[in-house]
Structures are given as structure tokens and as C-alpha cells.
LUMMAR-957996 format. One record per residue (C-alpha): residue number from 1; residue in one letter; x, y, z. Coordinates in nm, 4 decimals. Layout:
LUMMAR-957996
REC num residuo       xx       yy       zz
REC NUM       A        X        Y        Z
...
end
This chain:
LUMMAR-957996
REC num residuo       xx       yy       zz
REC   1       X  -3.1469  -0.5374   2.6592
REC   2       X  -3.3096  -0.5345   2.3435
REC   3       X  -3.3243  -0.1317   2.2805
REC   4       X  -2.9698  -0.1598   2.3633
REC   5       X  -2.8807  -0.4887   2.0698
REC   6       X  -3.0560  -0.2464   1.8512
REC   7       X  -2.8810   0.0764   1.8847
REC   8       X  -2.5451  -0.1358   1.8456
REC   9       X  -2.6940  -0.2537   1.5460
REC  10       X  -2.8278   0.0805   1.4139
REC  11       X  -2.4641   0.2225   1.4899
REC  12       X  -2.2784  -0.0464   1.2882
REC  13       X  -2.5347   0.0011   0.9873
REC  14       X  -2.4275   0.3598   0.9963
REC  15       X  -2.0730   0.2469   1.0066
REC  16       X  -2.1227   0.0358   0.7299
REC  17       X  -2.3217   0.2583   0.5058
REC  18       X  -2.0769   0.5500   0.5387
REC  19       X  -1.7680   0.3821   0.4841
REC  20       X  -1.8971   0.1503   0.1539
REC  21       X  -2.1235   0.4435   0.0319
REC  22       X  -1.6909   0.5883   0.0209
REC  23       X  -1.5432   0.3141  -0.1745
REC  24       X  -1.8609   0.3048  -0.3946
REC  25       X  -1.8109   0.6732  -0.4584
REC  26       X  -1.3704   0.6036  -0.5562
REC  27       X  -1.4644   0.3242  -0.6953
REC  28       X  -1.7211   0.4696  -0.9863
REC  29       X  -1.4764   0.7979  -0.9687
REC  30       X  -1.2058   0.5743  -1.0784
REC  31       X  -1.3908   0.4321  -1.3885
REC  32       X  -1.4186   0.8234  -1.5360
REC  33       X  -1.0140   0.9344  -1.4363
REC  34       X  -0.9085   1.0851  -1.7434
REC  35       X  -0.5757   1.2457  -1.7590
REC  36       X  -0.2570   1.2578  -1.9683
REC  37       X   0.0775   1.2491  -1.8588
REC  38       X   0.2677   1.5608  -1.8589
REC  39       X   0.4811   1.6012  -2.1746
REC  40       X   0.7633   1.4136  -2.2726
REC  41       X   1.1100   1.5628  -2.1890
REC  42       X   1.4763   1.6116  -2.2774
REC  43       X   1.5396   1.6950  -1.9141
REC  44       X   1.6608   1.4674  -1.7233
REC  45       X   1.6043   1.4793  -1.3452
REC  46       X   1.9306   1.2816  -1.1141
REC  47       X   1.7880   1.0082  -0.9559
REC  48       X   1.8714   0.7999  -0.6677
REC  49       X   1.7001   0.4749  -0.5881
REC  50       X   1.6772   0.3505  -0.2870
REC  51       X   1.6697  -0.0343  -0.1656
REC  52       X   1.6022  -0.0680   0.2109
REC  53       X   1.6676  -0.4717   0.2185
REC  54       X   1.6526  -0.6734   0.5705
REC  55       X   1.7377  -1.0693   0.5252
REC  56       X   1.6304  -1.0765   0.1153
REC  57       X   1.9593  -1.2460  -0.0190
REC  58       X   1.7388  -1.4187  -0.2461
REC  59       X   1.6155  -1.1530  -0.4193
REC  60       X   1.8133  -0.8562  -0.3696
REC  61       X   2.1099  -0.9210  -0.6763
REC  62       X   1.8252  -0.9816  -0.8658
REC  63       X   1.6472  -0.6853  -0.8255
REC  64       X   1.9714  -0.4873  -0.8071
REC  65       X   2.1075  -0.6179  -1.1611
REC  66       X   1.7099  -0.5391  -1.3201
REC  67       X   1.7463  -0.1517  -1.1913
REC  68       X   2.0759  -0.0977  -1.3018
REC  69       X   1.9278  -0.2156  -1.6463
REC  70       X   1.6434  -0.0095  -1.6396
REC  71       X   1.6054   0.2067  -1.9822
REC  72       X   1.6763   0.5702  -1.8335
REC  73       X   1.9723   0.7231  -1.9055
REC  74       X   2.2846   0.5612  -1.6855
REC  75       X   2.4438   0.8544  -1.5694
REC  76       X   2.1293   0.9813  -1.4586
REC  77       X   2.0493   0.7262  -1.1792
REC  78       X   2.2369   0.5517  -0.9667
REC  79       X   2.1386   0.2410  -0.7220
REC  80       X   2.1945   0.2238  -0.3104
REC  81       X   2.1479  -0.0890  -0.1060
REC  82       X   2.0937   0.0087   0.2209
REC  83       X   2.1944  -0.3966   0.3577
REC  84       X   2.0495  -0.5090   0.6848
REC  85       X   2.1581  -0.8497   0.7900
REC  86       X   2.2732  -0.9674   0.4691
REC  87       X   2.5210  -1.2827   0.3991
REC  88       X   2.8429  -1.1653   0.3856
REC  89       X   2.8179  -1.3449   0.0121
REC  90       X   2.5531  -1.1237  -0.0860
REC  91       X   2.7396  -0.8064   0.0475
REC  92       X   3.0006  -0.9215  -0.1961
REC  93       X   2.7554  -0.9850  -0.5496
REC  94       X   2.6329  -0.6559  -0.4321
REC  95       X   2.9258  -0.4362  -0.4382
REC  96       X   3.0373  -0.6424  -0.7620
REC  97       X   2.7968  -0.4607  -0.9060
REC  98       X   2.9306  -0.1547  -0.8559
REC  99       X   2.6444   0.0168  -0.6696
REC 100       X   2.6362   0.1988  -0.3150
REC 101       X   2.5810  -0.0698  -0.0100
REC 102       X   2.5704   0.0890   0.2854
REC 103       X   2.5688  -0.1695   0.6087
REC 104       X   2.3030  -0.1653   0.9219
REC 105       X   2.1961  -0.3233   1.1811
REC 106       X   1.8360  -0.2188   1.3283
REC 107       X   1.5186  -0.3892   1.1732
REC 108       X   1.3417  -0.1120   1.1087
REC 109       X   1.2958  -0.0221   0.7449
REC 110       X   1.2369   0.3779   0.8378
REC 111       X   1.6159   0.4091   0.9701
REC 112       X   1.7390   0.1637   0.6576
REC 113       X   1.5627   0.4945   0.4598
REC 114       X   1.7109   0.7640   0.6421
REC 115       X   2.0454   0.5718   0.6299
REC 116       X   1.9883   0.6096   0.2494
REC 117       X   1.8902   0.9319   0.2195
REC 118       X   2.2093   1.0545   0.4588
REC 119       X   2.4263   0.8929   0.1771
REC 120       X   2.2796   1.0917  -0.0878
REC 121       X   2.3853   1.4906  -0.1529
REC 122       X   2.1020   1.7472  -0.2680
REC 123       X   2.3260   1.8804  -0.5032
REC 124       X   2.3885   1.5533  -0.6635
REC 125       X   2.0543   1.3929  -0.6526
REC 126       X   1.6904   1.5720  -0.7786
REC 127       X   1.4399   1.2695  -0.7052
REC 128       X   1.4819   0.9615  -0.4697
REC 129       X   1.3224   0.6342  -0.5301
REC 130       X   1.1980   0.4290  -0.2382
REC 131       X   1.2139   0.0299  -0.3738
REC 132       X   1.1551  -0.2552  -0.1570
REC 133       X   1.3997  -0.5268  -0.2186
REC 134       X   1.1649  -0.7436  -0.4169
REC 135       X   1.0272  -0.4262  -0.6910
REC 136       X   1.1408  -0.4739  -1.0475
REC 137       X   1.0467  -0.1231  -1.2470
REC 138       X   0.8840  -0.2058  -1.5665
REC 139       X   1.0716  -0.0257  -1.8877
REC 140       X   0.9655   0.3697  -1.8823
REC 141       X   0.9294   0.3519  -1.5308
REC 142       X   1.1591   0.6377  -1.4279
REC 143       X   1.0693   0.8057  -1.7306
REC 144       X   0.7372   0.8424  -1.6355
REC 145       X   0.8230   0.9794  -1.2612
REC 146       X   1.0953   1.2061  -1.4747
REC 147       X   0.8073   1.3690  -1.6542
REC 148       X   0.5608   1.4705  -1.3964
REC 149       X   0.8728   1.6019  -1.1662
REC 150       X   0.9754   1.8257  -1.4806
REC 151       X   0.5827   1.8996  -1.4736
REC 152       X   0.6289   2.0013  -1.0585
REC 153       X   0.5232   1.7174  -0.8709
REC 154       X   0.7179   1.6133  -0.5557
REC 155       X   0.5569   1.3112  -0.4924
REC 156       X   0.4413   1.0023  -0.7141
REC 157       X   0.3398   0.7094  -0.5996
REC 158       X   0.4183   0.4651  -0.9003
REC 159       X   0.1870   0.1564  -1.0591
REC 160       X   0.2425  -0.1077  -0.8217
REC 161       X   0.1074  -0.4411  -0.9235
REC 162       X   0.2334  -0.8124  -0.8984
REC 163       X   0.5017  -0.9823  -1.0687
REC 164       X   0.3688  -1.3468  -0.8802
REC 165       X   0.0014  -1.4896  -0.9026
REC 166       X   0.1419  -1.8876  -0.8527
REC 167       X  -0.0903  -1.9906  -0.5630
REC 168       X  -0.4832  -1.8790  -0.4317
REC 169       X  -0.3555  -1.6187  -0.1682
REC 170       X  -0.1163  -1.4850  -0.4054
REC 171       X  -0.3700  -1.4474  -0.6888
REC 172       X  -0.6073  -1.2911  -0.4486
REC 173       X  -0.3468  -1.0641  -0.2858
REC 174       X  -0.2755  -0.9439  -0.6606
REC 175       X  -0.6219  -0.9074  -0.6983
REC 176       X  -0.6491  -0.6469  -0.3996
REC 177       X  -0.3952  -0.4234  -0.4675
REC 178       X  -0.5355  -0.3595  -0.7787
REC 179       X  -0.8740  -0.2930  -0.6188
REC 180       X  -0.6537  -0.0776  -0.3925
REC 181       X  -0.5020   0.1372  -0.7028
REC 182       X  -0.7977   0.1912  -0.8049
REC 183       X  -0.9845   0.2695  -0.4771
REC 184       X  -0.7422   0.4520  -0.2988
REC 185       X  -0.5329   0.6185  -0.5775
REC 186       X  -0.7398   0.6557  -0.9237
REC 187       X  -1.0371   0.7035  -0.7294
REC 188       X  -0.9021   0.9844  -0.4910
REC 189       X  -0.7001   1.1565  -0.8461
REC 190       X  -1.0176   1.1773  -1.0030
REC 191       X  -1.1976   1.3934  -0.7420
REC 192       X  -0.8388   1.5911  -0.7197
REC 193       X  -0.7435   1.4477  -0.4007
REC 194       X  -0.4135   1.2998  -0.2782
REC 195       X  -0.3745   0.9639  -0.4089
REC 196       X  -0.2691   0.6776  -0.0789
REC 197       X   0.1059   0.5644  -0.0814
REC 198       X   0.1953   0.1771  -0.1347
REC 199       X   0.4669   0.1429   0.0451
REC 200       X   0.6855   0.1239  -0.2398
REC 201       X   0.7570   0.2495  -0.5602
REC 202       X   0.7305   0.6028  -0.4384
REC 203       X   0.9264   0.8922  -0.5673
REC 204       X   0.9783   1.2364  -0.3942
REC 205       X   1.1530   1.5414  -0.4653
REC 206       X   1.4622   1.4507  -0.2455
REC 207       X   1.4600   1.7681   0.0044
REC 208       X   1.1308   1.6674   0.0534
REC 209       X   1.1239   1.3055   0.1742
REC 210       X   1.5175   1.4225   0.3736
REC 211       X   1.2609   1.6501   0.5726
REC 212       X   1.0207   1.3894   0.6436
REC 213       X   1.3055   1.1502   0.7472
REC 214       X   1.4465   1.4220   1.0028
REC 215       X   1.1454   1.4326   1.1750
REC 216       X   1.2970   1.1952   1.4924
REC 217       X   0.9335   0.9896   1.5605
REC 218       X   0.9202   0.8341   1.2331
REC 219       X   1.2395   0.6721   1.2846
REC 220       X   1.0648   0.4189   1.5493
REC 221       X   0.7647   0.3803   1.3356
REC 222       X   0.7224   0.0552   1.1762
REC 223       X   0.4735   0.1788   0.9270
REC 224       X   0.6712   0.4512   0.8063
REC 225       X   0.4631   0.4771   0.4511
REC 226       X   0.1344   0.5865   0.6276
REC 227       X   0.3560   0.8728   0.8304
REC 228       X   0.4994   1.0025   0.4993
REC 229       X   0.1181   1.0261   0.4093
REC 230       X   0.0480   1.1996   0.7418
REC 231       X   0.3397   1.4524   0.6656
REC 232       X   0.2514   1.5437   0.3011
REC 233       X  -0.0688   1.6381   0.4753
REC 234       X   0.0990   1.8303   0.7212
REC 235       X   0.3137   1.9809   0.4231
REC 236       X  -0.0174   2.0380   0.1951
REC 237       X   0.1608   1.8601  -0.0790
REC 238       X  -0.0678   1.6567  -0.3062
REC 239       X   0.0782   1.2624  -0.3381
REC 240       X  -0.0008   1.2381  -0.7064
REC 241       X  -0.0610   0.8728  -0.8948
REC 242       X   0.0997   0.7708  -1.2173
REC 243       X  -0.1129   0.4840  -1.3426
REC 244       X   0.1489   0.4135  -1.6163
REC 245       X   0.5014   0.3905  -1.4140
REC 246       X   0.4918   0.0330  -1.3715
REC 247       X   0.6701  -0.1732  -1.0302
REC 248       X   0.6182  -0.5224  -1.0061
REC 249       X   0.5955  -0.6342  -0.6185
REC 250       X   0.5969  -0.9839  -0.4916
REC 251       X   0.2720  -1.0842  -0.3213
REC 252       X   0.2289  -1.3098  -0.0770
REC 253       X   0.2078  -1.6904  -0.1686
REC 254       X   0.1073  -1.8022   0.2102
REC 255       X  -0.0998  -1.8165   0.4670
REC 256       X   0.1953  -1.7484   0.7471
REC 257       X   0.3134  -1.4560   0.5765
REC 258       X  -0.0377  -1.3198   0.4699
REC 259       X  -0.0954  -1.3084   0.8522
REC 260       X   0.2576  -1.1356   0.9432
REC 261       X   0.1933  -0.8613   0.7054
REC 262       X  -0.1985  -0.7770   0.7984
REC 263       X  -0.0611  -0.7825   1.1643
REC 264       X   0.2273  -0.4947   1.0255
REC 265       X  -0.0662  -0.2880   0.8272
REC 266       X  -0.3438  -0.3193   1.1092
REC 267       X  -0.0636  -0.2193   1.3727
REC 268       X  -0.0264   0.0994   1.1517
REC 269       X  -0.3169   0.1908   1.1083
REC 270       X  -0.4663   0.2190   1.4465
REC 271       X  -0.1170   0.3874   1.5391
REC 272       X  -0.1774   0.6499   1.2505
REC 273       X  -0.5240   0.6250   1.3356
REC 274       X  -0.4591   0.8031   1.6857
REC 275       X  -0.1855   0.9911   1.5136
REC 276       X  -0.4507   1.2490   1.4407
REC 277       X  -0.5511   1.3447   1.7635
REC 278       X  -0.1994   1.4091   1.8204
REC 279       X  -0.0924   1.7904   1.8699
REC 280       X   0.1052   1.8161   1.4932
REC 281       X  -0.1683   1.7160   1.3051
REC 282       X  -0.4341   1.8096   1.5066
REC 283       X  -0.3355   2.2113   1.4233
REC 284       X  -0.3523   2.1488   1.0275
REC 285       X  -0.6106   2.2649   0.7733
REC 286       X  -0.9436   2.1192   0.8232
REC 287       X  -1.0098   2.0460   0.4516
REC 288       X  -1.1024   1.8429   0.2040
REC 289       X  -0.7306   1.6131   0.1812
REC 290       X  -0.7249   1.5983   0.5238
REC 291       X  -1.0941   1.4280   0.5918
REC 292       X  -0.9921   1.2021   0.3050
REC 293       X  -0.6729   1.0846   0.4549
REC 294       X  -0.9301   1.0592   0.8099
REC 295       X  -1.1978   0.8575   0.6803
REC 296       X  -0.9712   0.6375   0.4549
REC 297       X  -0.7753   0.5431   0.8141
REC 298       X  -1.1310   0.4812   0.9369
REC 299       X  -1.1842   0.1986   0.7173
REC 300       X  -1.1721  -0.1449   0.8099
REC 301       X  -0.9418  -0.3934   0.5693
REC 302       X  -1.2094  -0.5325   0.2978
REC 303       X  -1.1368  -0.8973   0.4661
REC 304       X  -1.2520  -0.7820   0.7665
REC 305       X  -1.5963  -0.6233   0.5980
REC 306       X  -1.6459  -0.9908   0.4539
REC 307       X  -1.5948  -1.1439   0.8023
REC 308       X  -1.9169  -0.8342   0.9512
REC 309       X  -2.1059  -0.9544   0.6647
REC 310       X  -2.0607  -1.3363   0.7616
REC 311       X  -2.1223  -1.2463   1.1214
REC 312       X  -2.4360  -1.0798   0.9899
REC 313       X  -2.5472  -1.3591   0.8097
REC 314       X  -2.5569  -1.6383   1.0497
REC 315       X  -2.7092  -1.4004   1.2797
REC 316       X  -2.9875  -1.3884   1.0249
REC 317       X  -3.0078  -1.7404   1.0165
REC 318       X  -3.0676  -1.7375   1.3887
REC 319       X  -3.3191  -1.4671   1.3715
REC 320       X  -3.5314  -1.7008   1.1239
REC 321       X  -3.4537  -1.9816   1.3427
REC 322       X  -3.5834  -1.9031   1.6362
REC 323       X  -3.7913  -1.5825   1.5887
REC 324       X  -3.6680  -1.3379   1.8288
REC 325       X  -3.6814  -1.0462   1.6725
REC 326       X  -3.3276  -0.8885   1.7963
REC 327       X  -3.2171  -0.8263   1.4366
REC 328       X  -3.2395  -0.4560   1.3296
REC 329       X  -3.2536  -0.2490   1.1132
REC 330       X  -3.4186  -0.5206   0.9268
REC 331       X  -3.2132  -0.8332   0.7226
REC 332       X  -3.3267  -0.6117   0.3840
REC 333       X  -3.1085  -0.3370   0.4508
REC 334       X  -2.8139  -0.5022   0.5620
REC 335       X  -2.8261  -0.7195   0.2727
REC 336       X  -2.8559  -0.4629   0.0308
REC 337       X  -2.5441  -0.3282   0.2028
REC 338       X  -2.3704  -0.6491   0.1096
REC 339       X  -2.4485  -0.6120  -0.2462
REC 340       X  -2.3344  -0.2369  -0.2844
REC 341       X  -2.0030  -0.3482  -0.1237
REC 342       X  -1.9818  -0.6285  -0.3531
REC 343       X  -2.0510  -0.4050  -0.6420
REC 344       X  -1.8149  -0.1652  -0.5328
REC 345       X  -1.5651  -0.4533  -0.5501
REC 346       X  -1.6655  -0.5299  -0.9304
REC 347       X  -1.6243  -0.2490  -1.0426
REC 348       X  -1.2429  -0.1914  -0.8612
REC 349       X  -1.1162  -0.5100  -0.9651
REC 350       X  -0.9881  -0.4956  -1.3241
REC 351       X  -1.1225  -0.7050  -1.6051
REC 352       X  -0.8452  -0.9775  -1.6304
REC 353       X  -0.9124  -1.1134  -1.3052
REC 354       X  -1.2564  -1.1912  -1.4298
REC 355       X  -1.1607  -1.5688  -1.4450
REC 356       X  -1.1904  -1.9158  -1.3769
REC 357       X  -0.8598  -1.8839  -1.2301
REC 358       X  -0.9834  -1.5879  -0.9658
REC 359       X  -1.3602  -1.8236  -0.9121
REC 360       X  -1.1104  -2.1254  -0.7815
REC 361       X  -0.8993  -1.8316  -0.5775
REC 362       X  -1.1892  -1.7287  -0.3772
REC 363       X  -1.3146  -2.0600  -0.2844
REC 364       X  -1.0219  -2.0620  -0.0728
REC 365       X  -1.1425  -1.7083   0.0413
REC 366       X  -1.2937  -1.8830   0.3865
REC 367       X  -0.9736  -1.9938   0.5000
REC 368       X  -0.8034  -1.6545   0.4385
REC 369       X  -1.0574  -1.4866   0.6325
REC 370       X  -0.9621  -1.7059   0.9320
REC 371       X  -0.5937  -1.5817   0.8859
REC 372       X  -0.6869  -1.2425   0.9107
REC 373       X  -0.9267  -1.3272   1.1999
REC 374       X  -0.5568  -1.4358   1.3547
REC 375       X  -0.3619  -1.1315   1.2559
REC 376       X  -0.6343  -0.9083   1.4268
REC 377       X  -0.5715  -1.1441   1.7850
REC 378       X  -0.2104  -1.0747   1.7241
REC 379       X  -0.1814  -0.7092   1.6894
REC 380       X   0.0145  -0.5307   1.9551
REC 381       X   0.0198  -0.1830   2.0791
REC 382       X   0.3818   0.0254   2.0556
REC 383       X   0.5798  -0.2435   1.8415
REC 384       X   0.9009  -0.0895   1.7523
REC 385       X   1.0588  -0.3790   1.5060
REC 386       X   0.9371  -0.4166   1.1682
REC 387       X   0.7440  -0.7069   1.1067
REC 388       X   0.9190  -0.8094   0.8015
REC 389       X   0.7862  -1.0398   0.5081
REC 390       X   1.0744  -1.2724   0.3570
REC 391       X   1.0622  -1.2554  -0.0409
REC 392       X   1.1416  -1.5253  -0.2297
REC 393       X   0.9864  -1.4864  -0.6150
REC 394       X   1.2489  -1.3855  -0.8948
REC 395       X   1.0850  -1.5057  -1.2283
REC 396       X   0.8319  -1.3121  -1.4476
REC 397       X   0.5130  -1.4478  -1.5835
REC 398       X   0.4950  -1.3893  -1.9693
REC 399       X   0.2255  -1.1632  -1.9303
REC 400       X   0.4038  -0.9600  -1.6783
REC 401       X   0.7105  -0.8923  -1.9236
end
């Protein structure tokens, strides 16, 4: 019985060592990414954006009126609503507008997508923007994507970051995706590898992402971001990360809707998890993108990491307690795993969360953990809805301007 504790434990350690020796590895990659922006441009590119919106009448005019008065030239883009369940009110503000709306009825943001992308012509449109219906693009935005399209990129995955920090999990859900930037897209850039999608604020060269939106399984996917990153594999195009194309995203300001969403991301990534043992991706190139893309679907969410490391903890405290000697390898090592992951996350998180502020955010941390704790018990196997988040945030913070 004992042999048998140890091996388990030996296996996790390996587990553990491997996937935060990773991060360690993006995470000091990250700190050295040096690269300019391709040259600026008279050219132009057409762009469509995109707004897949399911039950956001709060925000959507909002966000709708700020992209119409983004600073890129107005006859250049143009604005589609793709309106799932909307008030019949809203439906009305929107078209007043004078941008596209088109009307569904499925709950599943992948078919609100491909609904857009039907609606726009290849000869009318050069890049497609995918916004979610809370994203406000910061000014230059589209100029930025404009520029490394002219430069022959066909997909960009744009600078999200949050527009809302008003309460703990918000603050701390701001504070992860920029650990997440930096992890899973400077980090990745640095070592020229594909950069990981965010869901929104993507851009794609439009016969592109029409391709990946004809492919028939992703239309019942609920995590359709991580299959466009499965099919740029398959495609051996390079996702490429513009640290200075700015999209403010609403983060999450509760526990409730903390634990809806990590329910939506953990579903997806055990689904694209199995996805490559699958026959389509299973036949691809063996290389260097591709074990990227494998190991970072390997990886457990960094709240769950803190939860092992908890576990391991009070098992420790057990150990010394009672002095059966189950605990191996030996408290030493796993601690000094602790501190290489909590290094890792020093050197991610950016410099102005180094705060009072952020100290009083992760007191709260405990209580957080327990919500994801939940969200694990509450994942299910072959969901076919999307698991959507309701928005609610409109203002800017000063600094955010």
C-alpha cells in the first residue's frame, strides 16, 4: 500500500515538474520578446467585424456605437450583429444604427459565427473580426491588425485585457489574463511558436476562418476558440500575437459567473483534449507547434495547481503529525515546486498589479478556489449549448481610456 501511495506521488511530482518547468520556461521567454510591428501602411485592408451576442441588451448598443467610432477609416469596416435572443427594443437601437443585424435562434456562439461569416462576401471583405458583445477596441486597434495582414499574417489574436477591476474576483480575473498573454501568447511568440487564441478579439484572413466555419463539427462545439486553434494546426498557419492592438473585455465580478465560465473552459478543454487522438489531427505533422498546442491542453487551470499545492500541504502537516512516513518524494521537493510556480507567476503578472489593491484581492483567493472546486463537480461530458456569461459593465476606468 505504501510502494503504491508513493509511485502516485512520484507520478504527480513528474506531472508537476513538467508542466511548471513549461510556464517557467514562457514565462522568462516572455520577459526577452522583442519585436516591432510591421510597417505602417497606406493600404487599407476591408474589414468586417463580427458581434456574436446571446441575451447582452445591456451592453451590446454600447459596444456597437464604440466600434462604429473606432479611428480606422469608415468605409473600410463595417459592423454585423449577429442577435440571439435579443429584446425586440434592442433589435430596434441596433438597426438605428445602421449596421448589419442578422436574427438567430440557437445558443451556440459557433453557429452565431458562421451565421456572420455567411453574410459577408470574399470579394467585399479582406479580414473578419471576431468581438464578443462586451469588447471595446482601444484607438489603433484595427490599425494594428491592418498592418501585420499587409505584412501576411492570417491570424492575430489581439491585446485582450480588462476594461472592469470593481470587485476581488474581477481584479483577480484581470490579473490572469494578463498572466495568460504573457504565458500563452508572448511567451510562445518569443520561441516562434503559435501564440493561444482568447476567445475574442481575433482577426483572420476571411477565407480562412469561412473554411474553419464549414467544417460541420465545430458548429456543435461550445468551445469553438480552442477548435479554431486545433485547425490552424491542422492548416500549419502560425496564430500570431499583437501585444499592441488593444480590446478591453469585461471580467467577471462574481462568484456565480466565475463558476459558469470555468465549467465552459474545463468542458473544452478535456473535449479538445481528446480531440487529438481523433483521426484529423492525429495524421498532422509531429512538430514543434503541434506538441506546444499538446502540452499547453495538458495543463491544469493555475487555480487548480493552487488547490494540488494546498492538498499537498495539509498532507504535510499530517505527515509531521503523526509520523508515517507516506509522503514522497520528500516535503523539500514539492515545496520547492511551489516556489518555482509561484515565481513563474511573478514574473507573468505585470508590474501594476503589484498592489495593495491585488494583496486585499487574493485574500479572497480561498473562497475562489472553492468555486472552481464547484465548476470541476459540474463539468459534463458532450454539452452542446453554450454556457453563456451575462455582461453587464459599460463604463471605463480612467486608466483604461
Amino acid at each position: 500500500m505504501l510502494t503504491f501511495i508513493h509511485i502516485i506521488g512520484l507520478v504527480l511530482f513528474i506531472y508537476l515538474f513538467c508542466s511548471i518547468t513549461y510556464l517557467l520556461i514562457m514565462a522568462v521567454a516572455g520577459l526577452f520578446y522583442k519585436e516591432d510591428a510591421p510597417p505602417e501602411t497606406v493600404i487599407c485592408a476591408r474589414i468586417g467585424i463580427i458581434i456574436p451576442t446571446y441575451r447582452d441588451d445591456h451592453v451590446i448598443v454600447h459596444t456597437v456605437t464604440e466600434a462604429l467610432s473606432h479611428d480606422y477609416p469608415a468605409n473600410k469596416f463595417s459592423v454585423t450583429v449577429v442577435a440571439d435572443s435579443l429584446q425586440p427594443g434592442t433589435l430596434k437601437d441596433l438597426r438605428g444604427l445602421g449596421i448589419s443585424v442578422i436574427e438567430i435562434a440557437t445558443g451556440m456562439k459557433s453557429r452565431s459565427v458562421h451565421a456572420g461569416l455567411q453574410s459577408l462576401k470574399e470579394n467585399e471583405v479582406d479580414v473578419v473580426m471576431l468581438l464578443d458583445a462586451d469588447n471595446i477596441m482601444k484607438a489603433g486597434c484595427l490599425h494594428m491588425v491592418n498592418r501585420y495582414f499587409q505584412a501576411g499574417c492570417r491570424a492575430m489574436q489581439c491585446h485582450r485585457t480588462a476594461k472592469n477591476e470593481q470587485t476581488n474576483v474581477a481584479l483577480l480575473d484581470a490579473v490572469s489574463e494578463e498572466i495568460n498573454n504573457h504565458l500563452f501568447r508572448l511567451g510562445p511568440q518569443a520561441l516562434g511558436l503559435s501564440a493561444a487564441l482568447s476567445g475574442s478579439g481575433m482577426a483572420f484572413d476571411i477565407r480562412l476562418i469561412k473554411a474553419i466555419f464549414n467544417w460541420p463539427p465545430i458548429l456543435e462545439n461550445p468551445g469553438e476558440d480552442r477548435e479554431i486553434d486545433m485547425q490552424l494546426l491542422k492548416f500549419h498557419i502560425r496564430m500570431i500575437y499583437i501585444p499592441d492592438a488593444w480590446v478591453l473585455d469585461e471580467k467577471v465580478a462574481t462568484h456565480d459567473v466565475f463558476e459558469k465560465q470555468r465549467v465552459r473552459w474545463l468542458e473544452a478543454q478535456w473535449y479538445h483534449l481528446r480531440r487529438f487522438f481523433e483521426t484529423d489531427i492525429k495524421g498532422i505533422h509531429k512538430g514543434r507547434q503541434y506538441f506546444n498546442k499538446l502540452i499547453q491542453n495538458l495543463l491544469l487551470p493555475r487555480s487548480l495547481y493552487l488547490v494540488v499545492f494546498l492538498a499537498i500541504t495539509l498532507m504535510v502537516i499530517v505527515r509531521y503529525a503523526t509520523g508515517w512516513a507516506f509522503f514522497f518524494p520528500l516535503p523539500g521537493w514539492w515545496l520547492s515546486l511551489l516556489l518555482f510556480f509561484m515565481l513563474t507567476l511573478a514574473i507573468a503578472m505585470p508590474s501594476k498589479y503589484y498592489s495593495a489593491k491585488t494583496v486585499r484581492a487574493v485574500l479572497s483567493l480561498p473562497l475562489l478556489l472553492v468555486t472552481m472546486l464547484k465548476a470541476l463537480f459540474r463539468i459534463r461530458r458532450g454539452r452542446k449549448e453554450f454556457l453563456h456569461t451575462p455582461k453587464s459593465f459599460t463604463g471605463l476606468q480612467d486608466q483604461q481610456k
